[in-house]
C-alpha positions as CSV (number, residue, x, y, z in Angstrom):
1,X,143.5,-59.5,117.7
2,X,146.2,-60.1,115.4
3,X,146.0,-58.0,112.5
4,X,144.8,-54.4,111.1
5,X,141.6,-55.2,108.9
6,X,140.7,-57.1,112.3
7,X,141.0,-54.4,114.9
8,X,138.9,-51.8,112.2
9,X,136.7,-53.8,111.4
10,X,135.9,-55.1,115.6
11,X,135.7,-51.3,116.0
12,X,133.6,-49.9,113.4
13,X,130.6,-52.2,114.5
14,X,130.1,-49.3,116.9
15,X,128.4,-46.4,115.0
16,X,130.7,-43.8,117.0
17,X,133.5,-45.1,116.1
18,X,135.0,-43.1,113.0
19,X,137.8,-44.9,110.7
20,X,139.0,-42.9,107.8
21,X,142.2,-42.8,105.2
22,X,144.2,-39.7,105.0
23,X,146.3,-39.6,102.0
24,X,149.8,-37.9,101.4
25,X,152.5,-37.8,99.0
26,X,154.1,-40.7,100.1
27,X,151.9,-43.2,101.6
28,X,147.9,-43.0,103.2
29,X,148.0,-42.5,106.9
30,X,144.8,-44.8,108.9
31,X,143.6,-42.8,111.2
32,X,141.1,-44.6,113.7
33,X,139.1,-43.0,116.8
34,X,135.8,-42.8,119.2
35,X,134.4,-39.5,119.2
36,X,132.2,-39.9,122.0
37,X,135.6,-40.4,123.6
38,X,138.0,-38.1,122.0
39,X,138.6,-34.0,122.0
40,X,138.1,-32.5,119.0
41,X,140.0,-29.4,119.4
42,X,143.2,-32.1,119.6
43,X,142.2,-34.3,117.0
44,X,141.8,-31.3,114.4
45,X,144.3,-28.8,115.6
46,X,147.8,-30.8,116.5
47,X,146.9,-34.1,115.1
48,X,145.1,-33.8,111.5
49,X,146.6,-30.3,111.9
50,X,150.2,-31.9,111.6
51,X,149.2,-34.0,108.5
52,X,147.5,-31.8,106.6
53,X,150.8,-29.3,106.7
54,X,153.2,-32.0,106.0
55,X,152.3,-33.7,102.7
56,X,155.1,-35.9,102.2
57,X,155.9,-36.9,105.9
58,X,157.4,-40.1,107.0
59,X,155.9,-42.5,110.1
60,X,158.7,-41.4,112.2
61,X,158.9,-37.7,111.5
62,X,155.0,-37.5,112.4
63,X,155.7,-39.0,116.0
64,X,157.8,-36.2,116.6
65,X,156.1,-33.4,115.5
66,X,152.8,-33.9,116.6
67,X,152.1,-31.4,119.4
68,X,150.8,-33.8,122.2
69,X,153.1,-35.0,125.4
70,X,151.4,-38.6,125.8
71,X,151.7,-40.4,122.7
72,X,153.8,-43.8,121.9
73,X,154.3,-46.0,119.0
74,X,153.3,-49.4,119.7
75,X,152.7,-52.7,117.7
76,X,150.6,-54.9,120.1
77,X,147.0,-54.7,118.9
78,X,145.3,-55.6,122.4
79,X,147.1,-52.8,123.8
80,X,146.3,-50.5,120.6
81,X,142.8,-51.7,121.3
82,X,142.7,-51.0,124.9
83,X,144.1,-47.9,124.3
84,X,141.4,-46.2,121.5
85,X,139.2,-47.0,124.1
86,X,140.5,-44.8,126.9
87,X,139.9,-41.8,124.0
88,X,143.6,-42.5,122.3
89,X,143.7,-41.6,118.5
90,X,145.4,-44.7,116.6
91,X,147.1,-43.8,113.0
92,X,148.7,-46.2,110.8
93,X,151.4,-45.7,108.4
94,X,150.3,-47.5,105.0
95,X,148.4,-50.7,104.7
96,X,151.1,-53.1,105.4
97,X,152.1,-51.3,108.5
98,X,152.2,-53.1,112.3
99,X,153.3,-49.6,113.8
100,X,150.7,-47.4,115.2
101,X,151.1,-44.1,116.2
102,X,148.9,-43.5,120.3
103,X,148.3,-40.0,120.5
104,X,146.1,-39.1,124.1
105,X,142.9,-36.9,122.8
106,X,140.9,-37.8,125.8
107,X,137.8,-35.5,126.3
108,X,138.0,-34.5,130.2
109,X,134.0,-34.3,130.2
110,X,132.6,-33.9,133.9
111,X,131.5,-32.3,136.6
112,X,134.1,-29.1,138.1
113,X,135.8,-29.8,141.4
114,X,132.5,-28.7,144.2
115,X,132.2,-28.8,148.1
116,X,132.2,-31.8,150.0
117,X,128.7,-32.8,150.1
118,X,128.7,-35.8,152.6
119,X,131.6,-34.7,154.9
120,X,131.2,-30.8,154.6
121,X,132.8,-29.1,157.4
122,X,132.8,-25.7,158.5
123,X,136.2,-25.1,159.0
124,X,139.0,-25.8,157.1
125,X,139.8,-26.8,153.1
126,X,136.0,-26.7,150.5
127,X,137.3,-29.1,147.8
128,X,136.1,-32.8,146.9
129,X,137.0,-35.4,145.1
130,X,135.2,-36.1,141.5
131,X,134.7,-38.7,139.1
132,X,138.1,-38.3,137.0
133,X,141.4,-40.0,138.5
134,X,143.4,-37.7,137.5
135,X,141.9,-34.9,138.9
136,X,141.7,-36.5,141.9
137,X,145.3,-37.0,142.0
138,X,146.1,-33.7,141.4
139,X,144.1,-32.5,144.5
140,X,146.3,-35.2,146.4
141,X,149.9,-34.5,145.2
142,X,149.2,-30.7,145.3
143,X,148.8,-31.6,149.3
144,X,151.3,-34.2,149.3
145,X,154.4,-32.1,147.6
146,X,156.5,-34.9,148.8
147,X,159.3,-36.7,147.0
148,X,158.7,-40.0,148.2
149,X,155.2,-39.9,147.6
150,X,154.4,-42.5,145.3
151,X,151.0,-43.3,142.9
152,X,151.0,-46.9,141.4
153,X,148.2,-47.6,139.0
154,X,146.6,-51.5,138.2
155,X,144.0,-52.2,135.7
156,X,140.9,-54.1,136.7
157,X,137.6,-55.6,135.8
158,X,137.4,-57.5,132.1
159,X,135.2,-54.9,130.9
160,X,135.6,-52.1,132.8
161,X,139.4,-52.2,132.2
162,X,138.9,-49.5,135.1
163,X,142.0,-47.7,136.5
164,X,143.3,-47.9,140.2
165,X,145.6,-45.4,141.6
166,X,147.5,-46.8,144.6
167,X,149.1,-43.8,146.8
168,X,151.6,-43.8,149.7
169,X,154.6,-42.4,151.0
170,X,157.5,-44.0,150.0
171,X,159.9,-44.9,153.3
172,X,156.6,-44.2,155.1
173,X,153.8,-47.2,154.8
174,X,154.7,-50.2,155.7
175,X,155.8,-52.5,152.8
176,X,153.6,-55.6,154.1
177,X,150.8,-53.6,154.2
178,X,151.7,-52.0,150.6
179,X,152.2,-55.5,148.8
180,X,149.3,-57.0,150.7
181,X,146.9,-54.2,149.6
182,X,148.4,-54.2,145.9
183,X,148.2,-58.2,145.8
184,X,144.6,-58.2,146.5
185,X,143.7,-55.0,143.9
186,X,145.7,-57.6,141.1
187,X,144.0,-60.7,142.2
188,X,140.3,-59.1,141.7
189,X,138.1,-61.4,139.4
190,X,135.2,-59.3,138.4
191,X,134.4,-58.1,134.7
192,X,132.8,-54.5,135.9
193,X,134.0,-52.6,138.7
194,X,132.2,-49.1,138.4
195,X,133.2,-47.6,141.8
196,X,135.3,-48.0,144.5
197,X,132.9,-48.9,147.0
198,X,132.6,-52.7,145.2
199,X,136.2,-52.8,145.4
200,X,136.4,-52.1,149.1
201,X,134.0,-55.2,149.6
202,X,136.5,-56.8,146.9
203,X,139.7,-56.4,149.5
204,X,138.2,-56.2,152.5
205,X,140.0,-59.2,155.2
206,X,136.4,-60.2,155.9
207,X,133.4,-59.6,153.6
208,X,131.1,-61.5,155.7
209,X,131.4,-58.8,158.4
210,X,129.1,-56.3,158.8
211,X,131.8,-53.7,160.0
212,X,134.0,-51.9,157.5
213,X,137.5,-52.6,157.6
214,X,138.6,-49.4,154.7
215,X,137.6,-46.0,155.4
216,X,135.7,-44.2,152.4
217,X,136.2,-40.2,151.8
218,X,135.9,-37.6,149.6
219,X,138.2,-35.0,151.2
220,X,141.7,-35.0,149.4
221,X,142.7,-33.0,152.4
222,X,141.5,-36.7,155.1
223,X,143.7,-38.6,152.1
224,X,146.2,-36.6,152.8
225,X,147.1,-36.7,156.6
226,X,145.8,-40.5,156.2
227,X,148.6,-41.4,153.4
228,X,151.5,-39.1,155.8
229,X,150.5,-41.5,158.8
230,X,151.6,-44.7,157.0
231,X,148.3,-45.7,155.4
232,X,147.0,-46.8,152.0
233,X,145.2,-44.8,149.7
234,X,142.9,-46.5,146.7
235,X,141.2,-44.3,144.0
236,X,139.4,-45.5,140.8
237,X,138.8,-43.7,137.8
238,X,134.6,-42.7,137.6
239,X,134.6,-42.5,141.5
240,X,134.1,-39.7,143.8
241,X,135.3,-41.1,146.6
242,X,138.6,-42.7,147.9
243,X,139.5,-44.8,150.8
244,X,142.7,-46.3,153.1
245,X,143.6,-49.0,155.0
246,X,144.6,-50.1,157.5
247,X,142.5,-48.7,159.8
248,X,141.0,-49.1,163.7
249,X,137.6,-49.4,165.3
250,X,138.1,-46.2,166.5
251,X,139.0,-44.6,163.9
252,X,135.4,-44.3,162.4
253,X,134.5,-41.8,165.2
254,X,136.9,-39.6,164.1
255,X,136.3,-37.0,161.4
256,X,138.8,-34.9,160.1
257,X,137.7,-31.9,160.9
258,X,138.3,-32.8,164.6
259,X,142.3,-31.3,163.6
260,X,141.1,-28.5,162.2
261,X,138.9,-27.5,166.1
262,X,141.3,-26.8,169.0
263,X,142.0,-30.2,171.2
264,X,139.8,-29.6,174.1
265,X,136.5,-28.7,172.0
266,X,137.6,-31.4,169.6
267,X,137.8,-33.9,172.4
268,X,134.7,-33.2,173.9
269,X,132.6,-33.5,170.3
270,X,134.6,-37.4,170.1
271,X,133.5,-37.9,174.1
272,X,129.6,-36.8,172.6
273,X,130.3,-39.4,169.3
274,X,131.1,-42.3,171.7
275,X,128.5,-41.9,174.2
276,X,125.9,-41.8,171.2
277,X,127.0,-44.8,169.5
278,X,126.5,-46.4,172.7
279,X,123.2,-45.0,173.3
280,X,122.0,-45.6,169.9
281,X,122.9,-50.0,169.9
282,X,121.6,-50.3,173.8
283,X,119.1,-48.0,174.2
284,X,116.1,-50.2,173.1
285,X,117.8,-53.1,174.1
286,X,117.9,-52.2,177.8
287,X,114.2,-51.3,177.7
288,X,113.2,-54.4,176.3
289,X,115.2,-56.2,179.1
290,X,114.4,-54.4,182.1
291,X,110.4,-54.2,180.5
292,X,110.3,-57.9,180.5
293,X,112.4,-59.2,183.2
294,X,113.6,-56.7,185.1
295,X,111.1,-54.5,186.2
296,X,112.0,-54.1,190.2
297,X,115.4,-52.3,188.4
298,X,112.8,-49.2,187.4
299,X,112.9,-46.5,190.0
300,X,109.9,-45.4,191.9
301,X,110.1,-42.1,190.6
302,X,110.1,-43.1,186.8
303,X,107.8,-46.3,187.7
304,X,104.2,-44.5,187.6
305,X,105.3,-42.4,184.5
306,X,106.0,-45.8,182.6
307,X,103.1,-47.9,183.8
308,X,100.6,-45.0,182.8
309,X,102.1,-44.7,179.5
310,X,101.7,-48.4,178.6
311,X,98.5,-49.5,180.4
312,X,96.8,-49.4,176.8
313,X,99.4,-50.8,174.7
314,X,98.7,-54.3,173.8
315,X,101.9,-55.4,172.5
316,X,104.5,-56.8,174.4
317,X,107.7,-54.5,174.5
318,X,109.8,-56.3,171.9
319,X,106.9,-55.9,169.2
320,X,106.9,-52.3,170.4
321,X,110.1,-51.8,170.3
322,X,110.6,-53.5,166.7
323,X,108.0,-51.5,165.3
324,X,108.9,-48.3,166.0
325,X,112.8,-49.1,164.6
326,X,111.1,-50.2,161.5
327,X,109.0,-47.3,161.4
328,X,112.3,-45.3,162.1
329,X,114.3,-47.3,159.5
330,X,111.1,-46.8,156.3
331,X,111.2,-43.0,156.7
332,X,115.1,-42.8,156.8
333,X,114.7,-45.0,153.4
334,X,112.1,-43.2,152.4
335,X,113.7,-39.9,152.8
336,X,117.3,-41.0,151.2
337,X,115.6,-42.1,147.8
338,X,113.5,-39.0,147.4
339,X,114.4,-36.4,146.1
340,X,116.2,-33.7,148.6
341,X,113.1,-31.2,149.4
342,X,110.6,-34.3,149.3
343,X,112.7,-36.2,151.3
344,X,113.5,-33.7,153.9
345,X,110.0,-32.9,154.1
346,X,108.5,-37.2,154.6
347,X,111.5,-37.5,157.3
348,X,110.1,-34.6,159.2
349,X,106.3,-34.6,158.6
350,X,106.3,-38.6,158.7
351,X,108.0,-38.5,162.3
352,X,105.5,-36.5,163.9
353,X,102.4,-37.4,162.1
354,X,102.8,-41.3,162.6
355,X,104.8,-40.3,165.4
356,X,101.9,-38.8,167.1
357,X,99.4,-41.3,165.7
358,X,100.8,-44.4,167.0
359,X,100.6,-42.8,170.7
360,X,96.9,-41.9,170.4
361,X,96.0,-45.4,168.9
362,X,98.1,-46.7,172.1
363,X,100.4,-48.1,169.8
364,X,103.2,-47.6,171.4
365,X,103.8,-45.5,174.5
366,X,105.5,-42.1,174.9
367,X,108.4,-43.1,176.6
368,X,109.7,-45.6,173.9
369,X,109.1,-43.4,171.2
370,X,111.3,-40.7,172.7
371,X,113.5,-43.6,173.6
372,X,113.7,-44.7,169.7
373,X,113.8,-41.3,168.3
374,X,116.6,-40.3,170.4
375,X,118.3,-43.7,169.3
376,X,117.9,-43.0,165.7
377,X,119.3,-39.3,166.1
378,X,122.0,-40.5,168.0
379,X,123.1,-43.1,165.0
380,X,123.4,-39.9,163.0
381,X,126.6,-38.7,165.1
382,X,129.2,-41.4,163.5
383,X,131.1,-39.3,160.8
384,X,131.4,-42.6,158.6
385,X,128.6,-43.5,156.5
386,X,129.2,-47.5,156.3
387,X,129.8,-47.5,159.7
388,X,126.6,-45.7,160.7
389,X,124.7,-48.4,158.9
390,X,126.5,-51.2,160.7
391,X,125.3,-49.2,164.1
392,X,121.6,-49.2,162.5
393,X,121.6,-53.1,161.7
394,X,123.6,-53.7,164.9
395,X,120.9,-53.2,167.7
396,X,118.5,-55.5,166.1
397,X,120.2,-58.9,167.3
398,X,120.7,-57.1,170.8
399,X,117.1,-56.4,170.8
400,X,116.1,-60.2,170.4
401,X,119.0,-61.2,172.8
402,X,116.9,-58.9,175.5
403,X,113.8,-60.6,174.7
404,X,115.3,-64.0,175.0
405,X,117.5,-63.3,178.2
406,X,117.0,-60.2,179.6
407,X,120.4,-57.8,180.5
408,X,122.1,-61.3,180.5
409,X,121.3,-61.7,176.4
410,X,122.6,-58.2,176.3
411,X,126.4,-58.7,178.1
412,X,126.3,-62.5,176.1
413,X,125.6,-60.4,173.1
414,X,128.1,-57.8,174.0
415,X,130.6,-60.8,174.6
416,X,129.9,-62.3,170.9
417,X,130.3,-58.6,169.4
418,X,133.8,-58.3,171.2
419,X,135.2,-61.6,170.3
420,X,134.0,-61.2,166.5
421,X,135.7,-57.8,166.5
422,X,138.9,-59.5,167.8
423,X,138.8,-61.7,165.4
424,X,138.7,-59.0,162.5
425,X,142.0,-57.5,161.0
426,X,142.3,-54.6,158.2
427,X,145.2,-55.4,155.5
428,X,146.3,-58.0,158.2
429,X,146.4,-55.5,161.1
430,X,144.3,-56.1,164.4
431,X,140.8,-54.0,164.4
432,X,140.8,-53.2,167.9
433,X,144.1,-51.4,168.2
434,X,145.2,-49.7,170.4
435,X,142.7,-51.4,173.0
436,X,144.0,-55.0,171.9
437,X,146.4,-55.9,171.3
438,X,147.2,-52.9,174.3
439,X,149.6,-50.1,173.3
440,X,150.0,-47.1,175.5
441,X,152.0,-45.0,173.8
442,X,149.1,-45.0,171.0
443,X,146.1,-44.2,172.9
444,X,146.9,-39.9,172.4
445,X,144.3,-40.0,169.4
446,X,141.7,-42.0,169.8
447,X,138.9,-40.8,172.2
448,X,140.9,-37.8,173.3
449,X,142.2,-35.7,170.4
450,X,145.3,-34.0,172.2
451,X,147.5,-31.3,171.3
452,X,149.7,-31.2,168.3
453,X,152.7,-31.4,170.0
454,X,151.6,-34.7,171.3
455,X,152.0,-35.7,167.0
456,X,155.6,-36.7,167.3
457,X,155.3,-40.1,166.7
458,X,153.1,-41.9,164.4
459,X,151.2,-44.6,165.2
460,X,153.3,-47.9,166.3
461,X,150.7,-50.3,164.8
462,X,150.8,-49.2,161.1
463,X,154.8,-50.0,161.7
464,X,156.1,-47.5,159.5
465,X,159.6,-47.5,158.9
466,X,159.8,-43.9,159.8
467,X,158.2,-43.8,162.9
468,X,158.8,-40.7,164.2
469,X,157.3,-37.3,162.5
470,X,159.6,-34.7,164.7
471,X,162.0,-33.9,167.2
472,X,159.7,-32.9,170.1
473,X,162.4,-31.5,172.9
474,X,163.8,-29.0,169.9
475,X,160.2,-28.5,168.8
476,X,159.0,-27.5,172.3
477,X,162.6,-25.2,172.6
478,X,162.0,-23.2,169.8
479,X,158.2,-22.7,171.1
480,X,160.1,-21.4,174.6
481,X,162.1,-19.3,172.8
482,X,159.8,-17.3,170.7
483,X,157.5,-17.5,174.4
């Protein structure tokens, strides 16, 4: 794109596009613009407004008088290009011109800032992100009123051209981190990025793993505390959803609204997350092994109740087991792709008629389906979607382990899950921490929310150059004294 009749005439194959010659006293003014793209109430009113008012106005004098904060002169014609594409109105000073007036008549069509609808909480802040950037941006900063706080935005995808808002807390994050996240946002090679979830599998340290290593959210408020801890926040234009890095293993049992409950009751609800993530991977694993190999382990109170509810199953407990998780896992599918009341309504009426009916055709037998219901309800407790899934996928290779070696495929399996999970870093930082490497001072929030004056310090392992967020002996003396 080197010249004028070019650029117009590239443009005006598209039937929105509107290209049209406003004449004046002194020389015809090009005006060029999308109006599926642009606001009409600015494009009338300040811009052809302007014109129409000043007959024999120069290039120059018309830059400064139009009414509009973001405008530019610029002579590049990619970026002229690029820029009447993002809702920018071009005009051009005479025919021989290579100047062109930007002036920023964006529409801001979509939907109203709304309630979280994935990680609605009862207590504390109702607001969520949307689809526009900048909106998005202004629930952060208005949380963030923070001088060092810091957006940077790239450009990526070929087609897309989408924009990516970087945020952090200058003097805060860690630069390492910073540049390692910001190198790998620039080195993207994709033409259409439509939503931040493709770049989190984009910048991920290991796409080939089925655990997340970013943490996705739509709560400006999560962003937030996340970015004033020394982490990473990524937003894209047309997504709802942001998400950080680094992050930990166990950081995807925590949900923010475990800071807005007091410690103890906030504690407890992580104690009830952990114990049902562990439930819902070894459940059906366990009864597989101890159905198949280790069946002196069953007590003699629970034996009689077991044998009598399987004497008339013919399968053996693995193909009982896997079919019931299937079963599980089509009316959890089934119920996310329907619509909301249809959905609710095959998840419920689906689990108890087939349910029911697989029992009375001695499909499977009462004590595994409770076994497997429980196991899927449990799943539901992990506050992180992508994470949740992994938990879903994850007790199928235990399963097959149990059928192949009893409780000893279950610890080997246990023993290949732990040494894939050392192996996994976020933006270069271990996964496991604080477990492993093993840092004392950083195990206050992890399975035990504790009290805020416990918040002193941030975390070592995001090694922020500003480690520590108070004083806590004149903290705790100015509690005494107003005691």
């Amino acid at each position: 794109m080197n010249s004028v009749p070019q650029l117009w005439k590239e443009l005006s194959e598209s039937s929105d596009f509107v290209y049209y010659e406003h004449q004046t006293d002194t020389a015809p003014f090009f005006i060029g613009y999308f109006k599926s793209l642009t606001e009409p109430k600015v494009l009338h009113q300040h811009i052809i407004g302007c014109m129409s008012n000043n007959s024999d106005i120069s290039f120059e004098d018309l830059y400064h008088l139009i009414p509009v904060a973001e405008k530019e002169i610029s002579f590049d014609w990619d970026f002229i290009h690029n820029k009447i594409l993002r809702g920018n109105v071009a005009i051009q000073y005479g025919h021989q011109s290579h100047h062109c007036i930007l002036v920023n008549a964006a529409a801001s069509k979509g939907r109203s800032v709304t309630i979280p609808e994935i990680e609605f909480t009862v207590e504390g802040p109702k607001e969520a992100f949307v689809e526009s950037l900048d909106i998005n941006l202004n629930l952060i900063r208005k949380r963030v009123p923070f001088p060092e706080f810091r957006i940077k935005e790239l450009t990526i995808g070929s087609i897309s051209k989408s924009r990516v808002a970087i945020c952090y807390i200058k003097g805060v994050t860690n630069e390492q981190y910073l540049n390692t996240c910001i190198q790998r946002i620039e080195d993207v090679q994709f033409d259409q990025v439509t939503d931040n979830t493709l770049l989190q599998q984009m910048i991920e340290d290991n796409s080939n793993s089925i655990f997340p290593q970013t943490i996705g959210t739509e709560r400006p408020d999560y962003v937030a505390w996340a970015v004033s801890a020394g982490q990473i926040c990524v937003l894209k234009d047309g997504s709802p959803t942001a998400f950080f890095a680094p992050v930990s293993l166990g950081s995807f049992f925590i949900t923010y609204e475990d800071y807005y409950l007091p410690w103890i009751i906030a504690s407890i609800l992580r104690l009830i997350r952990v114990f049902s993530v562990l439930f819902s991977v070894f459940a059906s694993p366990i009864y597989v092994a101890v159905m198949t190999y280790h069946g002196h382990a069953i007590s003699n109170v629970f034996l009689p109740t077991i044998v009598s509810s399987r004497i008339n199953v013919p399968f053996p407990p693995v193909v009982e087991v896997l079919l019931m998780e299937l079963v599980i896992e089509l009316l959890r599918e089934a119920g996310a792709r329907l619509p909301t009341k249809i959905g609710q309504t095959i998840g419920i009426v689906g689990g108890i008629v087939l349910g029911t009916a697989a029992v009375e055709a001695a499909l499977t037998s009462n004590f595994l389906l409770i076994i497997v219901a429980l196991s899927a309800l449990a799943s539901f407790a992990t506050p992180i979607f992508r994470m949740s899934a992994t938990i879903r996928i994850l007790r199928f290779p235990f399963i097959f382990a149990a059928q192949l070696w009893g409780l000893l495929g279950v610890f080997i399996g246990i023993l290949a899950l732990v040494a894939h999970l050392l192996r996994l870093t976020s933006l270069g930082m271990p996964y496991l921490v604080p477990f492993y490497p093993f840092r004392t001072s950083d195990l206050y929030d992890t399975v035990i929310r504790p009290p805020y004056s416990k918040f002193h310090h941030r975390f070592s392992y995001f090694r922020s150059p500003k480690p520590v967020r108070f004083d806590k002996e004149n903290a705790n003396a100015k509690r005494d004294i107003d005691e």
